[in-house]
N, C-alpha and C positions, 0 to 999 in steps of 0.2 A: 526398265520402265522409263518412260519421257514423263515429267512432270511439268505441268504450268499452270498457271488462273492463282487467283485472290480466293482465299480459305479465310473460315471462322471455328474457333476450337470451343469449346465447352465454359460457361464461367469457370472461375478461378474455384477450383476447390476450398483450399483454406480459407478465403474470404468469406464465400458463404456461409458456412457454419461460423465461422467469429461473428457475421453480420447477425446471423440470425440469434446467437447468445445474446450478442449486446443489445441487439432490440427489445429480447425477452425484459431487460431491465430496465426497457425507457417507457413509464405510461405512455400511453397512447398510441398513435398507429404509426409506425416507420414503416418503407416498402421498399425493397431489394430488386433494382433491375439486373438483369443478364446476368439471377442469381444462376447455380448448376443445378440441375434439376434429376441426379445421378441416384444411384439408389443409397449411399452415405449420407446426400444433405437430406434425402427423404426419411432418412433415421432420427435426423437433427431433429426435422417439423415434425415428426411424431413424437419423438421423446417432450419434447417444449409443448405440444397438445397436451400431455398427459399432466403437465402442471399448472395449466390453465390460461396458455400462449395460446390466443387465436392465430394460426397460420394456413392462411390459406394453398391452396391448391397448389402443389408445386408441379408447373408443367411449363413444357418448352412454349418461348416465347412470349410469357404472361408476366407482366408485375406480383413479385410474390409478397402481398402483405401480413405484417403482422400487428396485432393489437396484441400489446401487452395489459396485462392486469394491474392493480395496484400491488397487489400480493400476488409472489405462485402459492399455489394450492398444496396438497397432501396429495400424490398419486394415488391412485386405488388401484395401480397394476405395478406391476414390475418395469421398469423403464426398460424398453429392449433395444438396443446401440446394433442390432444386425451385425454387420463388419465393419461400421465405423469407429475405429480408436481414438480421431478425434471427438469426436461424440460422447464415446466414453470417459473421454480426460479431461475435455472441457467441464463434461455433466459435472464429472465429481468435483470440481472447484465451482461451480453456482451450486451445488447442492449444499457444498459445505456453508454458507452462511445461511442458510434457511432452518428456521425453526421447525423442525420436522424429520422425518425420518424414511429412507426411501435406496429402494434397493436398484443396482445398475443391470443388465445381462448383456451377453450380446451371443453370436453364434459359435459356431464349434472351434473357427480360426480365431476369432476375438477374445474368448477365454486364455487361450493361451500366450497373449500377449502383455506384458508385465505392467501390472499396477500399482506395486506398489512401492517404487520412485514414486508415483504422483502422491498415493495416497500418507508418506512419510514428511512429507511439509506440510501438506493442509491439517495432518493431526498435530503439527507443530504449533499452527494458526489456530488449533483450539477445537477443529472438527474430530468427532468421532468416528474411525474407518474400520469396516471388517473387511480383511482379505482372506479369502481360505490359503490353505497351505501350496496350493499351485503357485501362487504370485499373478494371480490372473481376474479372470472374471467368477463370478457374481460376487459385489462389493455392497456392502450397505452404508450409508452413509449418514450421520446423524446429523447436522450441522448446530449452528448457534453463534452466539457473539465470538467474533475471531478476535484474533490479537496481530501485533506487526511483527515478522520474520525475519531473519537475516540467513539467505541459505543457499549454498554451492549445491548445483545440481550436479551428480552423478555423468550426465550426459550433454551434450548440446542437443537440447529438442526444443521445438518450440510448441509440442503438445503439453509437454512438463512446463516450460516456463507459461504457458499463456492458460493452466488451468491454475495456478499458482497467483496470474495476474487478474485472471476472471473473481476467484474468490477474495481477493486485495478490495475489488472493486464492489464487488456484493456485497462486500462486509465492512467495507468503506474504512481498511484500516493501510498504514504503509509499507510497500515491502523490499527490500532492498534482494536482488537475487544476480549469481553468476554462474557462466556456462565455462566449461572445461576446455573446451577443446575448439575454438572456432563460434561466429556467434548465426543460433540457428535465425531461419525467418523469423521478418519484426511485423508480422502484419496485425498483432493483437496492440504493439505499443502505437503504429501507427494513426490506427483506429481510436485509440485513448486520447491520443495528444488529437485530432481532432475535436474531438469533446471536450476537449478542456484541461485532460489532464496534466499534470506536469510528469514526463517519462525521459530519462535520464542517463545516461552511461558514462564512467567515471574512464580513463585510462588504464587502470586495473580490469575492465571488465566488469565492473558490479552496474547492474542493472539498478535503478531508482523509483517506484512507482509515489506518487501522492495524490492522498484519495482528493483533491481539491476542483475538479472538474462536476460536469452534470450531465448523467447520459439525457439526449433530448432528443426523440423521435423527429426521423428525416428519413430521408433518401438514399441509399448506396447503392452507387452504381458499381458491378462489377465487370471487370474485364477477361478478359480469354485468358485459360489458365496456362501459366505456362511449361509446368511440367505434363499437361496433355498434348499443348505444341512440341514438345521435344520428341514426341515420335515421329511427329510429321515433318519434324525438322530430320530425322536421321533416314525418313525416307528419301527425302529430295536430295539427301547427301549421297546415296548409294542410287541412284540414277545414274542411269546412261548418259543425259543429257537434259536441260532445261533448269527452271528457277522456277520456285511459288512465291506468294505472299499472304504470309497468316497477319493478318488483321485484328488490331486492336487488343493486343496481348498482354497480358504484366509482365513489368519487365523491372520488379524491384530486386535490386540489389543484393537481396540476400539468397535469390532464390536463382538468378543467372550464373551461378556458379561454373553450370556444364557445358555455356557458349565458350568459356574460357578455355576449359578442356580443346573443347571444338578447333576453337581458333589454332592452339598449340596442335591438333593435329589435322591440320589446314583445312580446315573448312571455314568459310567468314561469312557469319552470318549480319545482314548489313540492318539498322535499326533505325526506320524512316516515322515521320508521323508524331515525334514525342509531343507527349501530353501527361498531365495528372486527372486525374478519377480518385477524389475524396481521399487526398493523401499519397496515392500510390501512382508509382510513373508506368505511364500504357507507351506501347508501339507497335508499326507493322516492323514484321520481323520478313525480312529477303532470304531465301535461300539455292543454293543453285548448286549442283553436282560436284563434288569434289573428289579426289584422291587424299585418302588417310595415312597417314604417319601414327606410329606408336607414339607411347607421353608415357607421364611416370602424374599419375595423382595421389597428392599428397594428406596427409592426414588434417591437418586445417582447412583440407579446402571441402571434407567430406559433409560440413553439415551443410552446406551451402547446396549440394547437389545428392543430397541422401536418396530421391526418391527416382534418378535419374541415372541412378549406377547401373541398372541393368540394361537400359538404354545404350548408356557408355559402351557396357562390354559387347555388349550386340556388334556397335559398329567396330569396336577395336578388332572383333573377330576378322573381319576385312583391311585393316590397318596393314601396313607394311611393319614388322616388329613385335616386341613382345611389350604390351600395356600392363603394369601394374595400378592398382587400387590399393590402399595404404588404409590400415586404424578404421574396415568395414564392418567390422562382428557387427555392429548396430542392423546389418540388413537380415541379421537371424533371428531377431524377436520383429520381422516385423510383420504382412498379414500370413507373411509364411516364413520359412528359414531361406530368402532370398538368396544366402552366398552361394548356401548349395545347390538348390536350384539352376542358379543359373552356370556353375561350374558345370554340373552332370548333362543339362540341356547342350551348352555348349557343345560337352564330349559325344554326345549324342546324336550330334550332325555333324560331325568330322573334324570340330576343331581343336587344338591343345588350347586345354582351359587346365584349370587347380584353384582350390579353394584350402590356406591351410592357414589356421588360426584366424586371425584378422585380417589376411591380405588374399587378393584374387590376382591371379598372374592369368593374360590373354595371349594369346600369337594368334596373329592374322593369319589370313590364306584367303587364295584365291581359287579357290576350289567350288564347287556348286555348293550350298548347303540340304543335305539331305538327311533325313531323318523325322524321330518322335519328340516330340516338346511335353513335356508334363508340367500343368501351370503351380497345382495344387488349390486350385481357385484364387489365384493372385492376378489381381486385373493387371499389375505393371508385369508380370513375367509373361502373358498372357500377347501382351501389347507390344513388347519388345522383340519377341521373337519374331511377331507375326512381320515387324521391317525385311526379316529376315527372307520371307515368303514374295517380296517382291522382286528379287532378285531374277536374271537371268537361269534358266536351269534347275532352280530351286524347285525342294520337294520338300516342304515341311506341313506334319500335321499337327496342328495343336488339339491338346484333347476337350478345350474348354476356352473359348473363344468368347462366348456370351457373358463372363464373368467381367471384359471389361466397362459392362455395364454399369460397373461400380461409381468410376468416377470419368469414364466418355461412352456417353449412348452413342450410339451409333457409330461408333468407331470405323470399324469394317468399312460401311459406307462410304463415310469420312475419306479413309486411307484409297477406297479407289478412287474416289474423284480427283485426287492429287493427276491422275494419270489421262496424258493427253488423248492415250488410245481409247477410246467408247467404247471395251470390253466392259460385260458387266461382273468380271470375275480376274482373281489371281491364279491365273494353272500352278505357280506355283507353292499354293497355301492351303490347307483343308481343314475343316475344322472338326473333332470328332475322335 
């Protein structure tokens, strides 16, 4: 494939839903540009309807506003999170300071993703939490007057840290928290120290929150998310020939982890345009055909590019060498058992892949890829292969393609327009 022209990717996931949490708590109406309009932030505005958030209509290219209440409400349903786990983790840190009582669900992959790390420091802060014995979904939540915290999470996440800092904030009390291993996205502290608050990080790593700020209905602009450019970044890297420019990206620091991979296995992706967007630094991001080199990723560098590792392995597939992944168990609780997915996908189109404990080991080849992709309904495993399908020669069918509806509509789309030739299809991709 020959790739060229200026691309726009989807808003920023994470931002959305943090945007749309924090609004829920600022009376009156804030409005969300170039929020993602994905079927996850549609969980968000429905779950925040059901507590008495006016949000309106979330559709592509409209200002999404919301009025908040003075008070949320009392659901009269079931809060249902679909497949979003930020949704789910977020809810349960603004539930927890609410006087009331209100149950979480989400779908068949959502249940099985673990809650209760989240839900073991907000009963710390004073919230009442039911988990069943799964470790998963449906959670009840009782909330009430919190108290301040001092607590090492289990993981680097910043679904955990920023439901932890959500309910700091609702319940207006201070929380001091630290991450384990690498520190995940800051895009919940970002947004605080906007508003006022004071958020904090020691040389230990102890996070600092204090409730001394004022949420105050505004405007957030979001930017192109960049873990959805990272596809279309490993597309234009496994090109024949040419350069794209994805436009007006986020490009915060916590989250470019996987350009560094990149770079270390020569690809340079060049970062024109900088600007800030309410806190958070935006750019166009350049990319143009490169030849890959194996790398060795390390376990500090894993929170930084958690949602990007199957991305990774995709390309290492093509790598000259064998790529290791280091300290990934995290990618088996997540909307699916990611490691092994993507080890068995890999074997499944010809390449030597393994998945054994916490580490993924890849060898390149230069072989066609041919074969069956199984997503399990995971939009990034979904997404990742499908680079795969652009390829010279390439025969791959994925069984569930429309799942990356999750969080890039239009993906497919998307991915052929990278392509100079005005075909309206991939021969080498099928979905089904």
């Amino acid at each position: 494939m020959i790739v060229d022209g200026r691309h726009r990717v989807p808003g920023d996931k994470s931002l959305t839903h943090r945007a749309l949490f924090l609004s829920a708590l600022c009376r009156g109406e804030s409005s969300v540009e170039g929020a993602l309009t994905s079927l996850d932030a549609r969980s968000t505005a429905s779950f925040l309807r059901a507590l008495g958030v006016q949000v309106g209509p979330v559709r592509p290219g409209r200002r999404l506003r919301i009025r908040a209440p003075k008070t949320l409400v009392v659901p009269n349903r079931v809060l249902d999170c679909g497949n979003s786990g930020t949704t789910a983790r977020l809810g349960m840190g603004l539930l927890s300071a609410q006087p009331f009582a209100a149950t979480i669900d989400g779908d068949r992959s959502l249940r099985r993703r673990p809650m209760r790390r989240v839900a073991e420091p907000l009963r710390a802060m004073g919230a009442t939490i039911t988990t069943p014995e799964s470790d998963g979904l449906p959670v009840m939540v009782q909330g009430g007057s919190l108290q301040p915290i001092e607590w090492e999470l289990p993981v680097s996440s910043a679904q955990l840290k920023g439901a932890i800092l959500l309910a700091a904030v609702a319940g207006a009390v201070p929380v001091r928290v630290r991450e384990p291993n690498g520190r995940s996205r800051d895009h919940t502290e970002r947004m605080l120290r906007v508003h006022g608050y004071s958020v904090s990080q020691d040389a230990d790593g102890w996070l600092s929150f204090v409730p001394d700020g004022q949420l105050r209905p505004g405007t957030f602009q979001v930017p192109g998310d960049i873990s959805s450019a990272a596809f279309l970044v490993g597309a234009a890297t496994l090109a024949t020939e040419g350069e794209i420019r994805l436009v007006e990206v986020g490009v915060n620091p916590t989250r470019t982890g996987f350009l560094d991979v990149l770079g270390r296995m020569g690809c340079t992706v060049e970062r024109r345009a900088m600007t800030q967007w309410t806190g958070e630094p935006v750019a166009d991001l350049v990319v143009r055909a490169s030849q890959l080199q194996a790398t060795e990723v390390a376990a500090n560098e894993i929170p930084g590019l958690i949602d990007e590792v199957p991305l990774l392995a995709v390309l290492a597939s093509r790598a000259e060498g064998t790529t290791v992944f280091r300290e990934v168990g995290e990618l088996r609780v997540k909307e699916s058992d990611r490691l092994t997915l993507i080890a068995s996908n890999l074997t499944a189109l010809g390449v030597e892949a393994r998945a054994e404990a916490n580490t993924l080991w890849v060898t390149g080849s230069d072989r066609p890829p041919v074969g069956r992709v199984v997503t399990a309904g995971d939009h990034r495993i979904a997404m990742a292969f499908a680079i795969l399908g652009t390829l010279e020669n390439a025969s791959i069918q994925i069984d569930d393609l429309q799942c990356a509806d999750i969080s890039f509509p239009q993906f497919l789309s998307v991915l052929l327009g990278l392509s100079r030739d005005e075909s309206s299809s991939l021969p080498g991709l099928r979905s089904g």
